[in-house]
C-alpha positions in Angstrom: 153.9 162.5 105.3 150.7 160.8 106.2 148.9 164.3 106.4 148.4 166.6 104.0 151.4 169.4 104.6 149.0 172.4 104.5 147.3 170.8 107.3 150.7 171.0 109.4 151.2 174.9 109.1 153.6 174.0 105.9 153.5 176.2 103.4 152.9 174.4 99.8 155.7 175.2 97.5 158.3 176.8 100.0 160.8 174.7 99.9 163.7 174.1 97.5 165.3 171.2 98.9 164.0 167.9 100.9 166.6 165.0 102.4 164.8 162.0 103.5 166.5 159.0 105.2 164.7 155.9 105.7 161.5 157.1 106.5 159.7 157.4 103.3 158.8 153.7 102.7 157.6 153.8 106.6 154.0 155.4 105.3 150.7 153.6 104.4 150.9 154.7 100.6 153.7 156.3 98.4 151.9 157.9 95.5 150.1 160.2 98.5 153.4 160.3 100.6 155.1 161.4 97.6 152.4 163.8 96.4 152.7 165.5 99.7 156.6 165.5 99.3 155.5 167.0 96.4 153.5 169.8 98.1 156.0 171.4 99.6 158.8 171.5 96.4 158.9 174.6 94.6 159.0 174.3 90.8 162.7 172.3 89.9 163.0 171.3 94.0 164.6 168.4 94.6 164.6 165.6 96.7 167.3 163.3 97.8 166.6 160.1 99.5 168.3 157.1 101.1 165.8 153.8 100.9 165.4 150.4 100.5 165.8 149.4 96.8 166.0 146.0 97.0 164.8 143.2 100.0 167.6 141.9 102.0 166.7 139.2 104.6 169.5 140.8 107.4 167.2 143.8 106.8 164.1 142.9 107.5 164.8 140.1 110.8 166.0 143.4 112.3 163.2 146.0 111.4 160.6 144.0 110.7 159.6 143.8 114.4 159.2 147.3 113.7 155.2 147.9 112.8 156.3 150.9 110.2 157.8 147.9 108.5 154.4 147.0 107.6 152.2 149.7 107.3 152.3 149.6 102.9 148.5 149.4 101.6 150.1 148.5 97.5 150.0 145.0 96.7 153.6 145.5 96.0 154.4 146.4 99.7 152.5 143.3 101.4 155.7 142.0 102.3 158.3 144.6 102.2 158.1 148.2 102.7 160.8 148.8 99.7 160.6 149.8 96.1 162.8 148.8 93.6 164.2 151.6 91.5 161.9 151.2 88.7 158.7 151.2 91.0 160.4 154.6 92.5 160.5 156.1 88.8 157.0 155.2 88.2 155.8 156.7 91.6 157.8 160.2 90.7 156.9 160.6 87.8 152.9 159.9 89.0 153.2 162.5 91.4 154.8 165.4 89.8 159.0 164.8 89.4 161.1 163.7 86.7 161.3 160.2 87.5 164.8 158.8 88.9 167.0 161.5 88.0 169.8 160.1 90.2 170.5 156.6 91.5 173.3 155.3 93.4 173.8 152.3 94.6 175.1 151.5 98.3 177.2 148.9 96.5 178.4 147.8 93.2 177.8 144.3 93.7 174.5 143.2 93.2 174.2 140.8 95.6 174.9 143.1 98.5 173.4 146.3 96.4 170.2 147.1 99.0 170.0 150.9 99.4 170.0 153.5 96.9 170.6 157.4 97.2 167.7 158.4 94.6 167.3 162.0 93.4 164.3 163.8 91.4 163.1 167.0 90.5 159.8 168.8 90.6 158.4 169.7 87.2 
């Protein structure tokens, strides 16, 4: 998602569907990995992804060794790769979806809530 999708023999706007799985947040910036998620949705696509919403220290001991870990240019991503669900609206809706359409938690109790199936739609 680093490259621009045309560049990869993609065709922009082919696609009606995109599952993504702990992988997004492993990219340098998210407003251009998400414009090129972007890219490829047709008009009312959607994507549905599994990521980080919230830091959990088990989390990062184990991946941070990991240099995707690390690789976030924001300000907000110097120390974690995630985004909370609010910086996740704001990045949709910058880059051409609806915003959270979708969130669900991987738990209902806060303190162990740390991954969120997120869904939006391209407009």
């Amino acid at each position: 998602m680093e490259t621009l999708p045309s560049k990869q023999n993609f065709t922009p706007g082919s696609y009606d569907l995109i599952i993504a799985s702990q992988c997004l947040h492993a990219t340098k910036n998210m407003t251009r990995t998400m414009q090129h998620t972007r890219e490829l949705l047709k008009p009312g696509g959607k994507v549905v992804m599994v990521e980080g919403t919230r830091e959990a220290l088990d989390i990062s001991f184990i991946f941070g060794t990991l240099s995707g870990w690390w690789l976030g240019e924001e300000e907000t991503r110097q120390l974690t790769p995630c985004l909370d669900v609010q910086q996740w609206d704001e990045v949709l809706r910058d880059t051409g979806f609806n915003g959270t359409e979708l969130v669900i938690p991987n738990c209902d109790r806060e303190e162990l809530h740390t991954l969120s199936v997120i869904v939006s739609t391209a407009v």
